[in-house]
N, C-alpha and C positions, 0 to 999 in steps of 0.2 A: 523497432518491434513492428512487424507487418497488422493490418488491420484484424486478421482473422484472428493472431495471439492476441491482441487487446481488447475482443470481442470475451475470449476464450477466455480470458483472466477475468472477465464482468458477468461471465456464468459460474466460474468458481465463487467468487464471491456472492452471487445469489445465494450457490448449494449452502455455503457456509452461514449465511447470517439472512437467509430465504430473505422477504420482498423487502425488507429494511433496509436495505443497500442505499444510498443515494442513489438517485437518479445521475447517470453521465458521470459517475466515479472515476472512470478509468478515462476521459476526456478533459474533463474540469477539475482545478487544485480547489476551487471548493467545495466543488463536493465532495471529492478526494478528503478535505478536512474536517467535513462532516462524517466522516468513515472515521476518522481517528480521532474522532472525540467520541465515537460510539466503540473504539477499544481500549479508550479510556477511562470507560463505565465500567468495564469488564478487569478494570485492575493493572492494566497495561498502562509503561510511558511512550511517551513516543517524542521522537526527535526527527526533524528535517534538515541535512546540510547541504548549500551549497558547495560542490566537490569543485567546480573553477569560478571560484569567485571573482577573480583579476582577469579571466578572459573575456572578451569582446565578440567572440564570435564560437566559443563554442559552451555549452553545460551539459553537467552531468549530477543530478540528485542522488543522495545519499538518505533514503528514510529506515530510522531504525524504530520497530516497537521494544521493549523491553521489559519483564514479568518477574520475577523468583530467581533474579540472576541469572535468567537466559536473554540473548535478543534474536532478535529477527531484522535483517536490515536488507534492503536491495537498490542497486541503483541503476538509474535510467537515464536518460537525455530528457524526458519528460518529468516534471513533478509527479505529477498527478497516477501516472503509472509506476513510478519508484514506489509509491502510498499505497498501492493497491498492491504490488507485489509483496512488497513485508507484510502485508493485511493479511494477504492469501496464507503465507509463509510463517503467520505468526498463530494463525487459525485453525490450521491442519493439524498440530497436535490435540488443541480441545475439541477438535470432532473426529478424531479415531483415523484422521487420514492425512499421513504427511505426504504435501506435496514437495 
């Protein structure tokens, strides 16, 4: 994912959940976790998998949120961006705009 889409995924998430975002979400898996205990306030679960657990040289995250028997799940090379794209993805139906 080039710089500008992980910029672009950390202004979505502003519009969505305005200044309460963490700081450096879409950078840091902790802050990234502080984003997913904050849609875990909102009634959401949320699960993190590692997709190559056994490889040594390559990953791939697997972050699902989950609500009323839907999920939202996306995966990345990055944690911390896998987190933010389900966020985004799990988001857009409660503010009237699915991405």
């Amino acid at each position: 994912m080039s710089g500008s889409a992980v910029e672009n995924l950390g202004e979505q998430l502003k519009q969505l959940l305005g200044e309460s975002v963490p700081v450096q979400a879409v950078y840091h898996i902790n802050a990234a976790m502080e984003l997913a205990g904050m849609l875990e306030t909102k009634g959401f679960t949320f699960q993190l998998k590692d997709m190559c657990p056994k490889s040594l040289t390559e990953t791939n995250w697997r972050a699902t949120f989950s609500k009323e028997g839907e999920a939202f799940s996306a995966e990345n090379p990055q944690s911390a961006v896998a987190v933010c794209m389900a966020a985004v993805d799990a988001l857009g139906p409660l503010s009237g705009n699915k991405n």
